[in-house]
N, C-alpha and C positions, 0 to 999 in steps of 0.2 A: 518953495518947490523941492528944492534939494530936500529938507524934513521929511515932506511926502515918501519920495523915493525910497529915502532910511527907511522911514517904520515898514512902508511894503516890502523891503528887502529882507526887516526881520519879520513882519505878522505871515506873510505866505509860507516862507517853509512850519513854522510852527501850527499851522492850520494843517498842510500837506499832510505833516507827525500825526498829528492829533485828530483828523478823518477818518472814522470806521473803513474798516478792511471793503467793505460792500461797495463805497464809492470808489473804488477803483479797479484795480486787476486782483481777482483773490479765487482761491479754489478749495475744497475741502478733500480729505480723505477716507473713504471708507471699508473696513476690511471686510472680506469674505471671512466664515468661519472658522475661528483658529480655536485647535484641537486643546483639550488640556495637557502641559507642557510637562514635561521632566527635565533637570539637570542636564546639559550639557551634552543634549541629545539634536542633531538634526532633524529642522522642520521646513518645510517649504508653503510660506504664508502670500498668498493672493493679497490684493487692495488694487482699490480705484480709485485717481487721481480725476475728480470732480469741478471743471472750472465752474464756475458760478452755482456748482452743487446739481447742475445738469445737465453737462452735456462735459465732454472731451476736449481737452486744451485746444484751440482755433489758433496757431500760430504756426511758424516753423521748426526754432532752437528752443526747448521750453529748459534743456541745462540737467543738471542731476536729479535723477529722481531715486528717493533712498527710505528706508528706516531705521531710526534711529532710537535706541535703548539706553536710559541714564539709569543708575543705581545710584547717584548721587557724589561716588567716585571717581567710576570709571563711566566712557561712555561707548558706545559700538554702534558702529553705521556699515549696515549691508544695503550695497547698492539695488536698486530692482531694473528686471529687465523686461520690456513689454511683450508683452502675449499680443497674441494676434488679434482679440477684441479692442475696440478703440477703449482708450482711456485706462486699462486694464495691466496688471503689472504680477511680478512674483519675485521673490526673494528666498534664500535658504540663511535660514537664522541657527543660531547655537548661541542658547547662553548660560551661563551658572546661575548655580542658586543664587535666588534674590528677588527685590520686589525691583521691577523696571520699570520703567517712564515710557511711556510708546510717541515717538512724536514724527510727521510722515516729514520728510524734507522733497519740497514741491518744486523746483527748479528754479526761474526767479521769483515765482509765488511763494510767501510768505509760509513759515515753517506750519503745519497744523498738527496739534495735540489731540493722538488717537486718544489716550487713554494708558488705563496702566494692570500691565503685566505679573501676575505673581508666579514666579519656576520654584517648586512645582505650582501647579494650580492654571489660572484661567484668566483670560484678556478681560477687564473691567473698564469697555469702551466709556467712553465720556462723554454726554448730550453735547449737541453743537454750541456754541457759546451763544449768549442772548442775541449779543449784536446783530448776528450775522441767519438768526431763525428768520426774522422779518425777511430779507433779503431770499430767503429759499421761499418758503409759504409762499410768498408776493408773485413769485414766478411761477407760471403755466411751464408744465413741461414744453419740450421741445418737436414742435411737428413731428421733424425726422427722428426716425426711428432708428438709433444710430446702433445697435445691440438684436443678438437672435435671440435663442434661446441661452445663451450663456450672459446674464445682465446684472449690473450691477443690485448690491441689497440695499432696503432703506434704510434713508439717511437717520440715525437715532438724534430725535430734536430733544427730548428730555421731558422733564414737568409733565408726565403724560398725555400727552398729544403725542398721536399716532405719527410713526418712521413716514418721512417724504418717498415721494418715488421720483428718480431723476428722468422718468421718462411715462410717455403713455402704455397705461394697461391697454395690450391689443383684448381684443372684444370674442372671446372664441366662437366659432362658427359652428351652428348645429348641425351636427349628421342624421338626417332623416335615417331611422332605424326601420326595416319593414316589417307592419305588424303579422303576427302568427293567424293563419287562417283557422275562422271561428268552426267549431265542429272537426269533423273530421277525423280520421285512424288511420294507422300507421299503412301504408303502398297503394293509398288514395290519391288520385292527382287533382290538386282544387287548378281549376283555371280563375284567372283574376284579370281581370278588361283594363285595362292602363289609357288612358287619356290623356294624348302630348299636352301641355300646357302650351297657354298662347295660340289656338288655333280656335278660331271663333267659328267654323263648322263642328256643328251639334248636333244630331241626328232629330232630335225632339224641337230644337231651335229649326229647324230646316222647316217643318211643316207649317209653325204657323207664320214663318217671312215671307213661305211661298204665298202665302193665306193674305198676309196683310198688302205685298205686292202688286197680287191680282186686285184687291182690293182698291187698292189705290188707282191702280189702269182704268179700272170700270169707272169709278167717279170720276176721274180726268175727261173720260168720253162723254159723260152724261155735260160734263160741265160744258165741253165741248161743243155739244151738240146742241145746249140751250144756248149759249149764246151768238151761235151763227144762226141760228132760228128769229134770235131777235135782230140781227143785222137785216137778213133779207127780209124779215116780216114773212117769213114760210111758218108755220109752225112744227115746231119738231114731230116726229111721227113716233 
């Protein structure tokens, strides 16, 4: 029995280690549009800190949220501070020439690798890592619509397959545009007859209900009348 205990004491954590980021707490990062950079110039770079790649961290304390730039030397971490969209963040970078490492540091979620930065030059974001595509693809965005018009960009999975979206496209709503009256010159007034929707009087529906109503009274009587005729043995007249 003791033996048992041992091995499970050491196979759980090393199973724990060695389970994909998905089976448990994990989030991804992804940036809003970052401009092409210059040497040692202030920038103010957007990102969204993505729990399950769709929705907004669900907890209380989620800890540091940062980015972080290696050159391989040296490394630099500007901390981000949240904007008023859920899940959404901003930071002011300055860095010198060099090729940078972009990696998001997600609070106690595990660090995630944007991608990499060339000053001068342009962010060369990174497809999401394999593991963790199944895990986004597999999930349905999320009911609530947690974002307005300001929402996060899609997720880049890589291997060409089209960017995720972490939420439902709302569906836009047609504006009935009113058509131009046909004919007509300029300080002519077209009148045009508008009919409330949902109102089941019809001028032309009116004549023949009155039609079919009367109709229907008159057979009622006739029926009527034949068969109290056959009750009393009268014959109808």
């Amino acid at each position: 029995m003791r033996r048992i205990l041992l091995l499970l004491a050491l196979i759980v954590p090393l199973l724990a280690l060695g389970a994909p980021a998905r089976a448990g707490g994990w989030a991804l990062t992804v940036m809003d549009p970052v401009p092409v950079t210059s040497p040692d110039t202030t920038y103010t770079l957007g990102f969204w800190l993505l729990q399950h790649g769709t929705h907004p961290y669900e907890g209380d304390d989620l800890g540091e949220v940062a980015l972080e730039f290696t050159d391989g030397k040296k490394t630099l971490r500007f901390p981000g501070v949240a904007l008023k969209e859920p899940a959404h963040y901003a930071t002011a970078v300055s860095l010198p020439k060099g090729t940078w490492e972009v990696t998001a540091i997600q609070g106690w979620f595990p660090s995630y690798r944007i991608g990499t930065l060339a000053v001068p030059g342009r962010l060369e974001v990174a497809p999401v890592p394999p593991d963790l595509r199944p895990a986004i693809t597999g999930q349905q965005p999320p009911e609530e619509d947690h974002w307005g018009a300001i929402r996060p960009p899609r997720i880049p999975l890589g291997d060409g397959t089209p960017g995720f979206l972490p939420y439902r496209s709302a569906t836009p709503t047609p504006v009935a545009t009113p058509a131009a009256p046909a004919g007509g010159s300029p300080g002519e007034t077209t009148t045009v007859a508008v009919v409330e929707r949902g109102t089941w009087w019809r001028p032309g529906y009116a004549v023949t209900a009155l039609a079919g109503v009367a109709g229907v009274a008159v057979l009622a009587a006739l029926v009527h009348r034949m068969r109290r005729g056959r009750i009393t043995g009268v014959p109808p007249r």
